[in-house]
VMD Tcl script that builds the backbone (N, CA, C; Angstrom):
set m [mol new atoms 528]
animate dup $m
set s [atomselect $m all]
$s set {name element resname resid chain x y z} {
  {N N UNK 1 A 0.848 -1.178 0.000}
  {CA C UNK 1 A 0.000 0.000 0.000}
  {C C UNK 1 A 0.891 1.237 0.000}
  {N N UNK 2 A 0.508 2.058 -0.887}
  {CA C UNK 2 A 1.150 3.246 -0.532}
  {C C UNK 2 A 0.712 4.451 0.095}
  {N N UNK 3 A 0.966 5.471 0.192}
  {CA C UNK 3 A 0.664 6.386 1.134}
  {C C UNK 3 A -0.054 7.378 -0.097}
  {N N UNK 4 A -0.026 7.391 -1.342}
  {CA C UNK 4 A -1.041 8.013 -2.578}
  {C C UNK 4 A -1.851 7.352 -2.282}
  {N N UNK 5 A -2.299 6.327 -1.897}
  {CA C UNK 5 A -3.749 5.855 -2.241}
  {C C UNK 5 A -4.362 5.596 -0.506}
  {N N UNK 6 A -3.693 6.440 0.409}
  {CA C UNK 6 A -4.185 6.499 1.713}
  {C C UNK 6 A -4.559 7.754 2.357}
  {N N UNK 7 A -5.512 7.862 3.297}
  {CA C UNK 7 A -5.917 8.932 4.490}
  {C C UNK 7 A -5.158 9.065 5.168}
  {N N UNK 8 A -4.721 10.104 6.043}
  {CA C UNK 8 A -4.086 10.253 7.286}
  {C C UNK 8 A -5.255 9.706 8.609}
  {N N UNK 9 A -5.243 8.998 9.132}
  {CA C UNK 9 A -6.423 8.474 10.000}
  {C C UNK 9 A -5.780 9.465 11.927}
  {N N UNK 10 A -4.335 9.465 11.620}
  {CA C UNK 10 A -4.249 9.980 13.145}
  {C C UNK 10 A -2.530 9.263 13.679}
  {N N UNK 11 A -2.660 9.629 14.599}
  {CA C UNK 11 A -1.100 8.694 15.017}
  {C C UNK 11 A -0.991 7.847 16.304}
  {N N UNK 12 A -0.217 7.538 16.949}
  {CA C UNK 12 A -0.165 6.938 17.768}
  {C C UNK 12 A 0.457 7.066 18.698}
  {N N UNK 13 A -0.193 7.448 19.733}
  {CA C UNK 13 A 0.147 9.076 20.609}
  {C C UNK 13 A 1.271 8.420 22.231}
  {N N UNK 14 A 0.550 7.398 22.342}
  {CA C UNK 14 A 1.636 7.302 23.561}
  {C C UNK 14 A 1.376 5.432 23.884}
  {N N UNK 15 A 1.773 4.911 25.149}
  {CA C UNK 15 A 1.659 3.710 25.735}
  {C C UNK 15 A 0.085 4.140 26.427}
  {N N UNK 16 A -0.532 2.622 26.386}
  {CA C UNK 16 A -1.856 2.673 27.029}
  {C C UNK 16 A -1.392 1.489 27.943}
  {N N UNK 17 A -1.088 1.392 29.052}
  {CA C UNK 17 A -1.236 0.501 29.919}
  {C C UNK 17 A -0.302 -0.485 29.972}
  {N N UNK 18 A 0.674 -2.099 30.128}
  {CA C UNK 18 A 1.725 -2.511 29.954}
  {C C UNK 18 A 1.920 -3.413 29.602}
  {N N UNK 19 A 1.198 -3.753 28.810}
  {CA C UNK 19 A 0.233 -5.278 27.657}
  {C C UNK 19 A 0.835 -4.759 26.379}
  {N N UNK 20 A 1.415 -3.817 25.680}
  {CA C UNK 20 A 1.257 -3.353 24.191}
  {C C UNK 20 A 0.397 -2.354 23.990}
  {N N UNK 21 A -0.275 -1.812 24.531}
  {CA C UNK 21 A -1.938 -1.578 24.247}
  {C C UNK 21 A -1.330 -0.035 24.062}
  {N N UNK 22 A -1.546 0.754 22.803}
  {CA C UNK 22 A -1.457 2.301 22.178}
  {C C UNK 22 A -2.284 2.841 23.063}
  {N N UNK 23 A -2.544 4.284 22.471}
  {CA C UNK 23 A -3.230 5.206 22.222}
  {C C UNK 23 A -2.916 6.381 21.225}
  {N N UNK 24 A -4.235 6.153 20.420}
  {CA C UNK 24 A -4.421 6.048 18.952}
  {C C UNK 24 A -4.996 7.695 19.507}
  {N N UNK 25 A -4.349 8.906 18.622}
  {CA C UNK 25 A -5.019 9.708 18.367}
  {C C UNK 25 A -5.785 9.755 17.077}
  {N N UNK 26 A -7.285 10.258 16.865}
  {CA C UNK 26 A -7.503 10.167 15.422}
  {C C UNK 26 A -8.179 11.147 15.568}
  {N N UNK 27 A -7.364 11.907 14.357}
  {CA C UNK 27 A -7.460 12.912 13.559}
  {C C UNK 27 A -8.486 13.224 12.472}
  {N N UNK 28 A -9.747 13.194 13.004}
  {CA C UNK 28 A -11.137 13.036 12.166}
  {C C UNK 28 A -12.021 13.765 12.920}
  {N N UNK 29 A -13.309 14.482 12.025}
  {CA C UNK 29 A -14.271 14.705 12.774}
  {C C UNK 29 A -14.998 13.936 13.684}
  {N N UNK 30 A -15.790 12.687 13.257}
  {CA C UNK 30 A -16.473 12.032 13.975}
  {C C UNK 30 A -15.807 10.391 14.394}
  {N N UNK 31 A -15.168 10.584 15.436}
  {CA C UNK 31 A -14.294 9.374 16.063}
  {C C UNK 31 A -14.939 8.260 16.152}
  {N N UNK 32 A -16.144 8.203 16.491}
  {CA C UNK 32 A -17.286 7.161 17.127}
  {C C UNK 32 A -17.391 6.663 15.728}
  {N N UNK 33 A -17.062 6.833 14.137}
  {CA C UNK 33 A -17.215 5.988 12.858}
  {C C UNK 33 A -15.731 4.800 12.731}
  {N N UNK 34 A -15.175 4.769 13.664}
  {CA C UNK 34 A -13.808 3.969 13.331}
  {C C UNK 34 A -14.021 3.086 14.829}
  {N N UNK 35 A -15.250 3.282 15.411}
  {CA C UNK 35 A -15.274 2.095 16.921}
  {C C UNK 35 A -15.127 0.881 16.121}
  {N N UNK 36 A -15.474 0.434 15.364}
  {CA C UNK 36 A -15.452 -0.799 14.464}
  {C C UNK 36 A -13.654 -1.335 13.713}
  {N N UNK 37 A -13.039 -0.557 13.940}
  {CA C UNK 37 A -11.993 -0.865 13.122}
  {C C UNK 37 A -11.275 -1.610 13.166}
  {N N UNK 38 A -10.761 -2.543 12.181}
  {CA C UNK 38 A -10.355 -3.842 12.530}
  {C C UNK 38 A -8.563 -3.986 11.726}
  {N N UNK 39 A -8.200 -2.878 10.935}
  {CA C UNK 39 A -6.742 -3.066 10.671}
  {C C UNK 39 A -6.258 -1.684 10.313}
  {N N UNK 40 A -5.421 -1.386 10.537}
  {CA C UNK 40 A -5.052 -0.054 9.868}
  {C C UNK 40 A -3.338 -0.395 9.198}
  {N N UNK 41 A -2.449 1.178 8.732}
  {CA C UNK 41 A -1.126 0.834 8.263}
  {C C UNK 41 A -0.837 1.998 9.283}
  {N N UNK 42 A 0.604 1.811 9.796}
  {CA C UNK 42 A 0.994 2.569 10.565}
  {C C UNK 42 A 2.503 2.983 9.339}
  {N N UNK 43 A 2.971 3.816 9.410}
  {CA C UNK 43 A 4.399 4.133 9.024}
  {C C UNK 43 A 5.465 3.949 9.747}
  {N N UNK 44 A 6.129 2.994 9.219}
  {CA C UNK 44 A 7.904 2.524 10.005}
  {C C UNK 44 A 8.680 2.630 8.883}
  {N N UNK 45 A 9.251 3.797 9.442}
  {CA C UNK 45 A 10.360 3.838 8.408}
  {C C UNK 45 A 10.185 4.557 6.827}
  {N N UNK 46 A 8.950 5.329 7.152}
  {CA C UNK 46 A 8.842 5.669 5.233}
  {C C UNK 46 A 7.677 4.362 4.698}
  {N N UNK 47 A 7.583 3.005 5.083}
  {CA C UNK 47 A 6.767 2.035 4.779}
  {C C UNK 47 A 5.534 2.052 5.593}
  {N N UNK 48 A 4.312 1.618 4.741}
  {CA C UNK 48 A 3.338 1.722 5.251}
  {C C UNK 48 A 2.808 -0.094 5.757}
  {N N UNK 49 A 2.793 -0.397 6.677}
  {CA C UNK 49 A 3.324 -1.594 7.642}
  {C C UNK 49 A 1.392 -1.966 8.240}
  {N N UNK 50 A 0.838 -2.883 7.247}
  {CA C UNK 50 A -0.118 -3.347 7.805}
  {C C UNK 50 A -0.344 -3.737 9.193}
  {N N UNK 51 A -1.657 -3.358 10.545}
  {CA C UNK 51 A -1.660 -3.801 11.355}
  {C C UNK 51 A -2.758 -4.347 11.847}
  {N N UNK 52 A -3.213 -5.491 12.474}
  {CA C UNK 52 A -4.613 -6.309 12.404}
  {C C UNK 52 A -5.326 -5.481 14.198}
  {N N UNK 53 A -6.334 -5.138 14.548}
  {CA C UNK 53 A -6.589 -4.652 15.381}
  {C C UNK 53 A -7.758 -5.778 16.485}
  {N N UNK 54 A -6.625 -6.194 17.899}
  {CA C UNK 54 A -7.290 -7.267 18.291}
  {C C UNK 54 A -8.725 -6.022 19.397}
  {N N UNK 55 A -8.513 -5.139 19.694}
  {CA C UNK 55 A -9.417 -4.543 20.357}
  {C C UNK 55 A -9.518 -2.858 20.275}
  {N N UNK 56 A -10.351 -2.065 20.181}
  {CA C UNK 56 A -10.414 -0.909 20.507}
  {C C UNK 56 A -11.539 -0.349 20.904}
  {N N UNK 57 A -11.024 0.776 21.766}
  {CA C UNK 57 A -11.777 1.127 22.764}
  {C C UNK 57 A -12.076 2.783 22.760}
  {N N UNK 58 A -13.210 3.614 22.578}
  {CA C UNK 58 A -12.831 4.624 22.382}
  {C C UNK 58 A -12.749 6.029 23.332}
  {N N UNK 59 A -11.905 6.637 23.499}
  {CA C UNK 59 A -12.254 7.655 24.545}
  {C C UNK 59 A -11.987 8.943 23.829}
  {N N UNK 60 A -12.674 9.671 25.658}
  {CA C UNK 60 A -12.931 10.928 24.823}
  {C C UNK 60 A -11.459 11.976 24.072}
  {N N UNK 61 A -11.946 13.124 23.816}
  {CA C UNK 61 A -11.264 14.069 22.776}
  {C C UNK 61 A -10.374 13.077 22.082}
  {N N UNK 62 A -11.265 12.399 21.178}
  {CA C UNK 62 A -10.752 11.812 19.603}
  {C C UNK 62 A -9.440 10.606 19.886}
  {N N UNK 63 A -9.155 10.441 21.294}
  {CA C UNK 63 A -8.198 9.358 21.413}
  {C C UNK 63 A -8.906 7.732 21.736}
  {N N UNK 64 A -8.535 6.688 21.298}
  {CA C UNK 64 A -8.839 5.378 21.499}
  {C C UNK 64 A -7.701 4.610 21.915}
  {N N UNK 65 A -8.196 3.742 22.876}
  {CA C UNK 65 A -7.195 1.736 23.665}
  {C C UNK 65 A -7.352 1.626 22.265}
  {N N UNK 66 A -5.286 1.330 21.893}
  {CA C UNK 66 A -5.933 -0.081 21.148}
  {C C UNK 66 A -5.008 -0.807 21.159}
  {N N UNK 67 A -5.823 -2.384 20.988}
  {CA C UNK 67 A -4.490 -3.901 21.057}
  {C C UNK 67 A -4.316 -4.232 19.696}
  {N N UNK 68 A -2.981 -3.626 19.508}
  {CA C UNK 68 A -2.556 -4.323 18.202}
  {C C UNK 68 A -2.254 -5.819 18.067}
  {N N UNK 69 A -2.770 -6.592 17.201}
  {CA C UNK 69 A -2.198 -7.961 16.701}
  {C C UNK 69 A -0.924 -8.032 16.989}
  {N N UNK 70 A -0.117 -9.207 17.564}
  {CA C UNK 70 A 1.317 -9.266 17.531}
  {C C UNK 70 A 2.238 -8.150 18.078}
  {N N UNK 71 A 1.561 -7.050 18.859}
  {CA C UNK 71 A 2.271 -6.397 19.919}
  {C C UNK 71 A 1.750 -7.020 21.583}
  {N N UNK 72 A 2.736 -7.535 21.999}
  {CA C UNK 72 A 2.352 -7.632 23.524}
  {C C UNK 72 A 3.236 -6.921 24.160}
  {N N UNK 73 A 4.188 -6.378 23.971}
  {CA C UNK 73 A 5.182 -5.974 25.579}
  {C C UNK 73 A 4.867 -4.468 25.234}
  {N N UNK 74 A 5.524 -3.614 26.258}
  {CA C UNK 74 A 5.596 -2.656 26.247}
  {C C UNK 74 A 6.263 -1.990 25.153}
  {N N UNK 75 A 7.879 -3.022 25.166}
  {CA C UNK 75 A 8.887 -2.606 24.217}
  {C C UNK 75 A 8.583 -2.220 22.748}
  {N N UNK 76 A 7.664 -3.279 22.421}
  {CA C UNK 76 A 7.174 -3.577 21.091}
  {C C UNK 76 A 6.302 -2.210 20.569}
  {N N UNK 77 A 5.423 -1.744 21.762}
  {CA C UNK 77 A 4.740 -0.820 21.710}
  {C C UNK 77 A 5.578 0.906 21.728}
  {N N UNK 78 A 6.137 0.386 22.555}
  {CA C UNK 78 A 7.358 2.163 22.347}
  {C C UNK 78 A 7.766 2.221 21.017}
  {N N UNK 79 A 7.944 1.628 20.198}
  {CA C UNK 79 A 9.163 1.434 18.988}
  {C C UNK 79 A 7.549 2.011 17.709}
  {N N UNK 80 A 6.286 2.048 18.415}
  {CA C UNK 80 A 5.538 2.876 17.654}
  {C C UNK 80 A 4.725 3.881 17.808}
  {N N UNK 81 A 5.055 4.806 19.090}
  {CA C UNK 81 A 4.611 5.612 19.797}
  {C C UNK 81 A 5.286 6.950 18.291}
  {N N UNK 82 A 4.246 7.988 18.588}
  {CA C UNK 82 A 4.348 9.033 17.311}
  {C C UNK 82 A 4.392 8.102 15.608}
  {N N UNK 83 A 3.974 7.374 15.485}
  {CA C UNK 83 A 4.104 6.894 14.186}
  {C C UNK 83 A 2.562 7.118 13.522}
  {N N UNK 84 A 2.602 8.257 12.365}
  {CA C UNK 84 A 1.631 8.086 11.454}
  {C C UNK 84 A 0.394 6.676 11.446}
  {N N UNK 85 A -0.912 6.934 11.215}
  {CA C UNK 85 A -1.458 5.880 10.928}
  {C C UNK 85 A -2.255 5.749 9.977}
  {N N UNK 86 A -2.697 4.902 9.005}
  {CA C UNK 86 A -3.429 5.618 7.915}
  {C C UNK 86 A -4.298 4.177 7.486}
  {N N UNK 87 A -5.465 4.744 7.119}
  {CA C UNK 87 A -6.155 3.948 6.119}
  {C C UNK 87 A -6.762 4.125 4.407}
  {N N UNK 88 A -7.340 2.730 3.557}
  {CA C UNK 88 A -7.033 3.352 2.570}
  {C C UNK 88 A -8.365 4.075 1.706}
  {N N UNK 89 A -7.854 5.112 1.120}
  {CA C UNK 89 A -8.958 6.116 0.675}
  {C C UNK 89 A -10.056 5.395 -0.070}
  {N N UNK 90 A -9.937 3.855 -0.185}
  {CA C UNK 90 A -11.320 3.053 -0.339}
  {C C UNK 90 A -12.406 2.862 0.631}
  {N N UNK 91 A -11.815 3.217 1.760}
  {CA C UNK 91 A -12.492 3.160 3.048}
  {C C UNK 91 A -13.792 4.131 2.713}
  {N N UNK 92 A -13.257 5.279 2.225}
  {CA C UNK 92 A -14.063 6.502 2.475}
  {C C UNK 92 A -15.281 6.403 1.637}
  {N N UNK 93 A -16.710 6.272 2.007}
  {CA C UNK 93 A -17.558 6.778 1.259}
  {C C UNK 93 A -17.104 7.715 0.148}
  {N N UNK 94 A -17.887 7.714 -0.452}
  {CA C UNK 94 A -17.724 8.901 -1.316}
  {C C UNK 94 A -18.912 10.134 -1.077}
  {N N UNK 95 A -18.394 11.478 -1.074}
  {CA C UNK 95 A -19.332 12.734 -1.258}
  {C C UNK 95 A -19.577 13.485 -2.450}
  {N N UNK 96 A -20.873 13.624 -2.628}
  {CA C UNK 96 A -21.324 14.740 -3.037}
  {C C UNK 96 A -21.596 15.854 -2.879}
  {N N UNK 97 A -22.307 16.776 -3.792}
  {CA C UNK 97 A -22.487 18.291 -3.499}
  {C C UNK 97 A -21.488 19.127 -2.928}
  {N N UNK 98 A -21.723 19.553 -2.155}
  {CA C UNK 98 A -20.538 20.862 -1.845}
  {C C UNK 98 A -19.816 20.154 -0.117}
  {N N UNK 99 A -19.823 18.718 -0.248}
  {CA C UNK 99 A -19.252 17.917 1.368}
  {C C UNK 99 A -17.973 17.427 0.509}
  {N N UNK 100 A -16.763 17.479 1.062}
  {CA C UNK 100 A -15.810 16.847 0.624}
  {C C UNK 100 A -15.116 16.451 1.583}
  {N N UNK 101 A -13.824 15.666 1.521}
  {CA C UNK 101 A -12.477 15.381 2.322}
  {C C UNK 101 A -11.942 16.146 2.886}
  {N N UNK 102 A -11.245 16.739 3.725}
  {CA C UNK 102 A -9.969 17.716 3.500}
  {C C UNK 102 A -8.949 17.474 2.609}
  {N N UNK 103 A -8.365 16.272 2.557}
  {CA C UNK 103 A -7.505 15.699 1.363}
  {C C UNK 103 A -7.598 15.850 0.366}
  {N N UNK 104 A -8.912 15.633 0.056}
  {CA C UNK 104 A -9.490 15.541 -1.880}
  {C C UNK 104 A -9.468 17.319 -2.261}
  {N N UNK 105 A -9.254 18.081 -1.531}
  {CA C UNK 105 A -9.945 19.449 -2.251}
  {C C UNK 105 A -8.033 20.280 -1.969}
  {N N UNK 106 A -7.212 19.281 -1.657}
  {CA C UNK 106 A -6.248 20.168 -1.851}
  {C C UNK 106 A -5.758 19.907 -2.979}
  {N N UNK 107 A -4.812 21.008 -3.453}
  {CA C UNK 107 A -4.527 21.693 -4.817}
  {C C UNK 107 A -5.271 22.169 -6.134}
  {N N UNK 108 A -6.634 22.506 -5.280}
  {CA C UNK 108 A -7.739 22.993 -5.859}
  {C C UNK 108 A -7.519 24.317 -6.069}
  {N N UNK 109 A -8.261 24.715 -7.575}
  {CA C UNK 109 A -8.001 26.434 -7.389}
  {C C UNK 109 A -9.433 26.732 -6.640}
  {N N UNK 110 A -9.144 27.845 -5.977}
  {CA C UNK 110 A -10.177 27.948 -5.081}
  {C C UNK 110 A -10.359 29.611 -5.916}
  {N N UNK 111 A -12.159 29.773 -6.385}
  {CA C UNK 111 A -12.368 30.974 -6.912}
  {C C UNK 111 A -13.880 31.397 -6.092}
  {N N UNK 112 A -13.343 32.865 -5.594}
  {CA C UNK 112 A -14.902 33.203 -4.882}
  {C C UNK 112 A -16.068 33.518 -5.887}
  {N N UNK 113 A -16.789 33.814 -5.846}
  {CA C UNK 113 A -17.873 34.471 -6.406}
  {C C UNK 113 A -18.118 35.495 -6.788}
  {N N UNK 114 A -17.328 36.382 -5.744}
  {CA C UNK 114 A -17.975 37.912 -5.628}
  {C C UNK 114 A -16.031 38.607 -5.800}
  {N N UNK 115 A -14.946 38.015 -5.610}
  {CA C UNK 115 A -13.577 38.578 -5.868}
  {C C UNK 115 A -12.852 37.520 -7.450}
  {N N UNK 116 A -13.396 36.529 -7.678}
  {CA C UNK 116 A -13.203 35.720 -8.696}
  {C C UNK 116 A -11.841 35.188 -8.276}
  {N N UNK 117 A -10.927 34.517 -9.487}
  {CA C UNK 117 A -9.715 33.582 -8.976}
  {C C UNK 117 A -8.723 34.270 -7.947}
  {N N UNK 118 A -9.264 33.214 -6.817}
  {CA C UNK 118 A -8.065 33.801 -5.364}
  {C C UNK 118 A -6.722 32.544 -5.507}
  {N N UNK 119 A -6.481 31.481 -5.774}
  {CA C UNK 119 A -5.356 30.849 -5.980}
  {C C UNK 119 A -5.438 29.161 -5.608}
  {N N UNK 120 A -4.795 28.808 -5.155}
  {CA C UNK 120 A -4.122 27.192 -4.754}
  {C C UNK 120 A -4.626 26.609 -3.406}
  {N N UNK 121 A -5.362 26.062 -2.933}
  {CA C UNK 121 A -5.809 25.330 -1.548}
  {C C UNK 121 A -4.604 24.740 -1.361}
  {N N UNK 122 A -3.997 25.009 -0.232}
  {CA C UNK 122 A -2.809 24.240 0.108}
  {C C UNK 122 A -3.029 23.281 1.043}
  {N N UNK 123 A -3.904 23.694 2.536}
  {CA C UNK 123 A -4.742 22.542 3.199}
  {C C UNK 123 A -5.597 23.547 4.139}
  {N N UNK 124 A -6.648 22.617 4.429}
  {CA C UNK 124 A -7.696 22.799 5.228}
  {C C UNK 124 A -7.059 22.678 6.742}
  {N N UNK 125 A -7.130 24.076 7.510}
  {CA C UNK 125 A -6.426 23.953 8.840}
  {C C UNK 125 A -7.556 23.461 9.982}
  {N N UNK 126 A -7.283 22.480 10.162}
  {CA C UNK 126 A -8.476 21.380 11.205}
  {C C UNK 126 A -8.533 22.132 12.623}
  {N N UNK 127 A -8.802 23.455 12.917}
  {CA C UNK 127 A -8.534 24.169 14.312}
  {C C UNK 127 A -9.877 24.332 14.876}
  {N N UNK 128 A -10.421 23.640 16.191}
  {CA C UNK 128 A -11.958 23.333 16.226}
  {C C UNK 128 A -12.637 24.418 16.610}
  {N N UNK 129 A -12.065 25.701 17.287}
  {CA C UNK 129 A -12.476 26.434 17.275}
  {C C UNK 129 A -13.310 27.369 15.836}
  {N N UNK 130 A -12.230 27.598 14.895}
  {CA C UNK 130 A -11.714 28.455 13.757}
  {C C UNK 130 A -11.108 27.865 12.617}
  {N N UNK 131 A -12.067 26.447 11.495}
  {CA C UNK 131 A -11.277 25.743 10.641}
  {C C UNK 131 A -11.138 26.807 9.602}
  {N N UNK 132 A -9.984 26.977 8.934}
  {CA C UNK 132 A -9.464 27.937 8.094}
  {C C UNK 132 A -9.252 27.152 6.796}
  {N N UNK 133 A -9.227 27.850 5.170}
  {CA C UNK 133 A -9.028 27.051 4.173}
  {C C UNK 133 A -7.608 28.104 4.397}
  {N N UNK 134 A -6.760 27.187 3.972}
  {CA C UNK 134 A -5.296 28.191 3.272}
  {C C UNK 134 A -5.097 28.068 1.725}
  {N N UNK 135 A -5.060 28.966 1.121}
  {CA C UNK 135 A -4.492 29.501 0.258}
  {C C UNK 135 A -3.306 30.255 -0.362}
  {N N UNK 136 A -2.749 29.482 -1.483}
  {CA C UNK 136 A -1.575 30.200 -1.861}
  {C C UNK 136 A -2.056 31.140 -3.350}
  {N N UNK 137 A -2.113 32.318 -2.963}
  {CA C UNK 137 A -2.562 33.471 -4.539}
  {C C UNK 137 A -1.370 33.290 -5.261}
  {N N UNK 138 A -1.488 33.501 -6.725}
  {CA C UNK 138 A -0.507 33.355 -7.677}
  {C C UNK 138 A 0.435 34.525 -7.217}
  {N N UNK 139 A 0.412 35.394 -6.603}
  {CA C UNK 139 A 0.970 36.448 -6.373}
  {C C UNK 139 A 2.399 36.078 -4.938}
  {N N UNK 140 A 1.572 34.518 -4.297}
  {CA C UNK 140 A 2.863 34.092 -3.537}
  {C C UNK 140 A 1.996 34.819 -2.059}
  {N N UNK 141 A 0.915 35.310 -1.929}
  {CA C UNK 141 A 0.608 35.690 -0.913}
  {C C UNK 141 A -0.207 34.395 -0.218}
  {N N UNK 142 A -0.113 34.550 1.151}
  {CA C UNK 142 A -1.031 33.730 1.867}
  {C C UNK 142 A -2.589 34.319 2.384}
  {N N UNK 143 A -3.407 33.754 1.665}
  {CA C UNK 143 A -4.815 33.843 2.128}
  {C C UNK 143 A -5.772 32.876 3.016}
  {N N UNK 144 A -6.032 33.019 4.535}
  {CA C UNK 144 A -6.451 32.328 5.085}
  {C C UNK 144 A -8.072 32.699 5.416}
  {N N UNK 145 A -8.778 31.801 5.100}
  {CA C UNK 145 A -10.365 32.066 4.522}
  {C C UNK 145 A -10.684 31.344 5.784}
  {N N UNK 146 A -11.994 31.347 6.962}
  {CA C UNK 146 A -12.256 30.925 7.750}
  {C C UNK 146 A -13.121 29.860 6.844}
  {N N UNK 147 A -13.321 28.712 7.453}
  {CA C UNK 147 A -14.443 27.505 6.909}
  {C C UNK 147 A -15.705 27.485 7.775}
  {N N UNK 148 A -16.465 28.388 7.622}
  {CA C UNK 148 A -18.092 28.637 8.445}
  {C C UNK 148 A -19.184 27.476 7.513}
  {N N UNK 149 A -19.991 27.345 7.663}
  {CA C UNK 149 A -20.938 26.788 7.123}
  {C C UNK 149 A -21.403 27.348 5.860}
  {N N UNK 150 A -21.951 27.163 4.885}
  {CA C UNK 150 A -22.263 27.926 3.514}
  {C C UNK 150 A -20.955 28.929 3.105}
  {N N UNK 151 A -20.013 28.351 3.772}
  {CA C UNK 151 A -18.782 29.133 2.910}
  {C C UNK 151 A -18.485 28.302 1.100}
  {N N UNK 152 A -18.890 27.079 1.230}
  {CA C UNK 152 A -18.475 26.130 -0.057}
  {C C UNK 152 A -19.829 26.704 -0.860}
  {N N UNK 153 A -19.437 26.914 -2.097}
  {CA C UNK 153 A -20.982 26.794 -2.889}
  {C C UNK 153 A -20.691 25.883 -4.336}
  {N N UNK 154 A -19.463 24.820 -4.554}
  {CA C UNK 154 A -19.656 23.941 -5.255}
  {C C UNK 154 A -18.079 23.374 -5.234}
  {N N UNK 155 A -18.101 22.236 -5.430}
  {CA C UNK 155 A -17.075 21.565 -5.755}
  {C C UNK 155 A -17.108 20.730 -7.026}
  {N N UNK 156 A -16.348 21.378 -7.624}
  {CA C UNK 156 A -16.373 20.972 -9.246}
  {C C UNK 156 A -14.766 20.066 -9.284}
  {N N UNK 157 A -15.396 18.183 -9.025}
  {CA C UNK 157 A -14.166 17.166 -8.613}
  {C C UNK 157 A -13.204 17.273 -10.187}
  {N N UNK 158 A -13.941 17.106 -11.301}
  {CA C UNK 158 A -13.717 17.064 -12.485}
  {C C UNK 158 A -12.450 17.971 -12.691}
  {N N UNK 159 A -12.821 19.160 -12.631}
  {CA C UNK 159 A -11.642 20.699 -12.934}
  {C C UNK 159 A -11.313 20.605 -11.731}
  {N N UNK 160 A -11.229 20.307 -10.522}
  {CA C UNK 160 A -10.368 20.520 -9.637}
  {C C UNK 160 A -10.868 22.179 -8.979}
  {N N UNK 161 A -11.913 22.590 -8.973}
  {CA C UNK 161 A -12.263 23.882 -8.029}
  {C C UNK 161 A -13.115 23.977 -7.536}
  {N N UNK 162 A -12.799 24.548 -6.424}
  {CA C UNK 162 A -13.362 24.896 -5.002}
  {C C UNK 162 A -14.057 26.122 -5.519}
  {N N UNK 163 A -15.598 26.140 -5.521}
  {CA C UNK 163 A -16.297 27.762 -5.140}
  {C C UNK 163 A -16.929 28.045 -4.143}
  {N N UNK 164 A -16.064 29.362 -3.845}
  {CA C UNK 164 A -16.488 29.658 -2.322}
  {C C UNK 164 A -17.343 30.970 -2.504}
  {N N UNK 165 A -18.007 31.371 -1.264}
  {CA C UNK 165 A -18.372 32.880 -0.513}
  {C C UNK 165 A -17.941 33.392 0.149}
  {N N UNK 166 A -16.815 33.805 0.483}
  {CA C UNK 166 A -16.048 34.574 1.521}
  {C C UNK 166 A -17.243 35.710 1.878}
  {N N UNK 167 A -16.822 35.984 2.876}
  {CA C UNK 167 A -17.206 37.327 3.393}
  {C C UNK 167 A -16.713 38.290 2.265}
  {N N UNK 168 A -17.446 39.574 2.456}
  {CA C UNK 168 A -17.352 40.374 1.747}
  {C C UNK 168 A -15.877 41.295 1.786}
  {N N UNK 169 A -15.068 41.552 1.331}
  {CA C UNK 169 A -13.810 42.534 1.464}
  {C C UNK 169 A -12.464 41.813 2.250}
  {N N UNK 170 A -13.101 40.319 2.739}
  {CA C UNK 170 A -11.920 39.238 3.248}
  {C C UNK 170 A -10.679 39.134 2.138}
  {N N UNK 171 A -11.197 38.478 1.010}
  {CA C UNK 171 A -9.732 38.362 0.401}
  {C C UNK 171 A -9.626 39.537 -0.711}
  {N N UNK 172 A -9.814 40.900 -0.559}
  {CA C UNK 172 A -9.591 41.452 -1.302}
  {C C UNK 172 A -8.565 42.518 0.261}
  {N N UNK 173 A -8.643 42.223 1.335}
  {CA C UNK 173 A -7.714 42.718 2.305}
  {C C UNK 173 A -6.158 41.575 2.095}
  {N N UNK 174 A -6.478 40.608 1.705}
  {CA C UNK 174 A -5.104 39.924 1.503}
  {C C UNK 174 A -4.350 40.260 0.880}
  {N N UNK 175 A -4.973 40.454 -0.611}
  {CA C UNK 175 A -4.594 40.886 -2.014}
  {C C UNK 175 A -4.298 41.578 -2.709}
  {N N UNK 176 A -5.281 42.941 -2.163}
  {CA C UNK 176 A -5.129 44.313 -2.896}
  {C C UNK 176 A -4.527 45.182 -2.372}
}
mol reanalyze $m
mol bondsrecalc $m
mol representation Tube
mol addrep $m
């Protein structure tokens, strides 16, 4: 498997207890859709390293127990503490209308409505307070667009663009 044809699912944040047993941060909106999960790939080394999942458990702010297949000691378990974890982008339903990935909509040109072509989606900043789209303008400037609700008004997968509604005079304060 490679890491083109995978999600970032989250990493693997510290020791859970002295069995092997992680704790899985995951890096997703709704955590409670992966209580079911039964294998993921972790990264060792640059390789994406299949792992079979004998239990998980989920707790709160987005972290989960989990018993990996063929980890029992502690040792085994340190040697993957901070390691990437990922599953593969077959997993994902697919969306329509104006709902997408964060993944799928980067290197999108992103054009408003009302200021026309603002530039390059570089990534969607996941901040739960304040999710931000970033943008790179052809001009090399950085434009950071807040992500409110009815900010998207189409995603065109085909051409690759994002149409948005910014607020009114937002990215023309970046730009002009």
């Amino acid at each position: 498997m490679k890491k083109a044809d995978c999600y970032h699912l989250g990493y693997i944040a510290k020791l859970h207890g002295f069995k092997g047993e992680v704790s899985f941060f995951l890096d997703v909106t709704d955590s409670s859709e992966y209580a079911s999960l039964k294998s993921v790939f972790v990264d060792i080394n640059g390789q994406l390293t299949p792992f079979f999942i004998e239990s998980i458990v989920l707790k709160p702010k987005s972290f989960a127990a989990v018993k990996l297949v063929g980890v029992s000691s502690e040792n085994e378990a340190k040697s993957l503490v901070r390691k990437n974890v990922y599953l593969p982008l077959s997993t994902l339903p697919a969306l329509s209308g104006t709902e997408f990935y964060d993944h799928e909509v980067v290197d999108f040109q992103v054009v408003d409505v009302n200021f026309g072509p603002v530039g390059t989606l570089v990534q969607v900043i996941d901040l739960a307070v304040n999710p931000l789209l970033q943008v790179n303008a052809p001009s090399g400037k950085e434009v950071l667009i807040p992500f409110v609700k009815g900010l998207v008004q189409k995603v065109d997968r085909e051409n690759k663009v994002l149409t948005i509604s910014s607020p009114e005079g937002l990215i023309a304060l970046y730009l002009d």
